[in-house]
C-alpha positions, 0 to 999 in steps of 0.5 A: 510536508507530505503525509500517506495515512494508511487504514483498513488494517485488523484481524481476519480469519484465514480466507477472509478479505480486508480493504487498505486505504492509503491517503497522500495530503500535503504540499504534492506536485505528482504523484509518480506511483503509489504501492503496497509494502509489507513487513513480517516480524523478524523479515526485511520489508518487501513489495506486495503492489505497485501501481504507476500513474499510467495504471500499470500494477506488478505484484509479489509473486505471492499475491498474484491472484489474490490482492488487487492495486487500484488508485483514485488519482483525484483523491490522491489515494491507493487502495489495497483488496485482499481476498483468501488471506493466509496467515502468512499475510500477517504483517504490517502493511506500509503504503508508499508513494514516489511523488514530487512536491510543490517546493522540489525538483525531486521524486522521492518516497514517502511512506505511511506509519503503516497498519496492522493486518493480522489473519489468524482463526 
């Protein structure tokens, strides 16, 4: 059993900043890459960040600049800095993670239940 619980989320002013946290527990072998998904109502889910286990990170193109991926590998946690926010940000933010656990062979994705972030004036 693998949880990803995500925190951090809430309501900002455009141009404010906000911090999510994403925690991975449960039976984890490796974890391969930890990454930032985001969901808008009425649009598909898509990337925000990602970051691998060798620190190399991509960004949508719409964040670059402004969000920045780091991960504590010990602690088994991805974090996500977003800075000068728009109200096009406004979105549930998911954390994911490809990962392996103790009783598979397998890499597959994990997803936390996601968290709100809202940037309205």
């Amino acid at each position: 059993q693998v949880q990803l619980v995500e925190s951090g989320g809430g309501l900002v002013q455009p141009g404010g900043s906000l911090r999510l946290s994403c925690v991975a527990s449960g039976s984890i072998f490796s974890i391969y890459a930890m990454g930032w998904y985001r969901q808008a109502p009425g649009k598909q889910r898509e990337l925000v960040a990602v970051i691998t286990n060798g620190g190399m990170t991509n960004y949508a193109d719409s964040v670059k600049g402004r969000f920045t991926i780091s991960r504590d590998k010990a602690k088994n946690t991805v974090y996500l800095q977003m800075t000068s926010l728009k109200p096009e940000d406004t979105a549930v933010y998911y954390c994911n993670a490809n990962l392996r656990t103790r009783s598979s062979t397998t890499i597959g994705d994990y997803w936390g239940q996601g968290t709100q972030v809202t940037v309205s004036s």
